[in-house]
N, C-alpha and C positions, 0 to 999 in steps of 0.2 A: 504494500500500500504506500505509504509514506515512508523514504528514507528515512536513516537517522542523522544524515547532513539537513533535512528540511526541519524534522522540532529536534529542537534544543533545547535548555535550561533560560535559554534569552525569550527565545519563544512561548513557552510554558503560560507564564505571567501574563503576555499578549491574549494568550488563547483565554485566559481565566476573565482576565476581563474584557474580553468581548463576549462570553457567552451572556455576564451580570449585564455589559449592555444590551444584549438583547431581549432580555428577562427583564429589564426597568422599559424598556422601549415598550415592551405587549402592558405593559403595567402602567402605562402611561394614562391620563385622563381622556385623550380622544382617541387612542384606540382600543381598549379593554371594554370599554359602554359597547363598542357596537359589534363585538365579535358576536354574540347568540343572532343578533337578526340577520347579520352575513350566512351566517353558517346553515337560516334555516333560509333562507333565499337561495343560495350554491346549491344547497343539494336537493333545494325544491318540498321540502319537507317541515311544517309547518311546526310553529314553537310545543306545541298540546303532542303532536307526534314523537318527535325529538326524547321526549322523555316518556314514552308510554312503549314504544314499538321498537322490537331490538333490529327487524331489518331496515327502518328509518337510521337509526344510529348506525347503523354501518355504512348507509347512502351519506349520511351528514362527515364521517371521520373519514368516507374516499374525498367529498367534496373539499374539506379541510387541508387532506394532503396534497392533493394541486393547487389550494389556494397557497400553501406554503411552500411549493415547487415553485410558483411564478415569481412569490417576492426573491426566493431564492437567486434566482436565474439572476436579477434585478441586482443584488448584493449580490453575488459572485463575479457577476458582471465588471459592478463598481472598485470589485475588491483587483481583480484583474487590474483593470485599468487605472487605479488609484499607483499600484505598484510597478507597472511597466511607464508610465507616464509621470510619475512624482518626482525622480530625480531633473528632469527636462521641465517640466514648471516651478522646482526650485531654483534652478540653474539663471530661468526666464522673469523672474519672480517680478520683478519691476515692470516688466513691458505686459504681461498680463494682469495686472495691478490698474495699469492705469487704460488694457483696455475693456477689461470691467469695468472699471468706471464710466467709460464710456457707454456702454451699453447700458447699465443701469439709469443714465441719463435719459438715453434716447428713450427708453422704455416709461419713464417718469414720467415724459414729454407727451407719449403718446397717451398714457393714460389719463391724464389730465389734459387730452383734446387737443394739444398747442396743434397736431401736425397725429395722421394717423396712416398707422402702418397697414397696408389691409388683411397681411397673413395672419396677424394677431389678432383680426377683432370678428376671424371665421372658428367656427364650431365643429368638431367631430362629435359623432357619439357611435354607441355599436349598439345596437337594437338585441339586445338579450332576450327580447319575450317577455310573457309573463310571470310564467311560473320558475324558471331559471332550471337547474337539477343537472347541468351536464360536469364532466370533469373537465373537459377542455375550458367550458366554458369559468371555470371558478381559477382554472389554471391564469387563463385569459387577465379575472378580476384578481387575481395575485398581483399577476404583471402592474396593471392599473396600478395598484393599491401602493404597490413599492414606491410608486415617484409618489400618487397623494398623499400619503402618509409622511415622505420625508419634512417636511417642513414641521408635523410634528415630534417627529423622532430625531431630528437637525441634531442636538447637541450629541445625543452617543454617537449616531448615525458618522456623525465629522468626527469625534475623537477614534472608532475606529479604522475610519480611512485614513486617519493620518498617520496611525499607527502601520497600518497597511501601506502607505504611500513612503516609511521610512523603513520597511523590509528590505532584507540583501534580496530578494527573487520574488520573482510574479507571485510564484505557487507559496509562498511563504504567505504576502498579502492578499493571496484569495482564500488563503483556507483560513486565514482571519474573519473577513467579512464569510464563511461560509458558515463558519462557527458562531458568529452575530445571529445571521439568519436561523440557525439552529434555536436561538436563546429566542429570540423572538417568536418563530416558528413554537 
């Protein structure tokens, strides 16, 4: 599986705490409240069912584990590219500094009317149905969920990538954010 050049005693500590951030992230104030109504939405399976009918529960804990495949995918993803990319935007730190800023501006600008961008101000959505219940489909709203949710999971969310972004190797900083996604999950 995993060398013993990838965990180390340096890494260990990493891993310990990114799994507590992932475990404070699900524990958070706006994602903890809305895990039973996701859950009984994914698997199409109504809250009164959920707890009376054991092959409900089994539909509800496959729809669960693709919901937590896709945030996965999302943070593996981030954990990848925080690590393969972090020494090169440390390097660059000044020039994308300021043109973040810049963009933040422009974005400011638009939002407040001065001047309006038109790809920002168009709508997607995916038409789920009604009743919801697939696995793809909750894999799908994993995916989704991982970027929604970041802005409230922001502060572990960034302390593990940065802890990922200052890894000797990719696979070092993905199996960080893999183990987040674990805690979370």
């Amino acid at each position: 599986m995993f060398g013993i050049e990838l965990i180390d005693a340096g890494l260990l500590p990493a891993m310990f705490i990114a799994l507590f951030a992932g475990i404070v992230s699900f524990l958070s104030p706006c994602v903890l409240p809305i895990v039973p109504p996701y859950l009984a939405y994914m698997s199409g399976v109504s809250m009164a069912d959920m707890t009376s009918e054991r092959a409900a529960r089994r539909q509800v804990v496959l729809a669960a584990l693709f919901f937590v495949l896709g945030l996965s995918t999302v943070f593996l993803f981030l954990g990848f590219t925080a690590s393969a990319f972090g020494a090169f935007f440390l390097k660059n730190q000044l020039l994308f500094a300021r043109v973040s800023g810049v963009v933040v501006i422009v974005f400011g600008l638009h939002f407040l009317n001065v001047f309006r961008i038109p790809f920002l101000a168009r709508e997607a959505r995916l038409d789920a149905g009604e009743t919801g219940g697939s696995a793809f489909g909750a894999y799908v709203l994993g995916l989704a969920f991982a970027f929604g949710w970041t802005p409230c999971i922001g502060p572990q969310l960034g302390a593990i990538l940065s802890l990922a972004a200052g890894e000797a190797s990719v696979a070092r900083g993905t199996l960080l954010l893999g183990i987040y996604a674990a805690g979370l999950g």
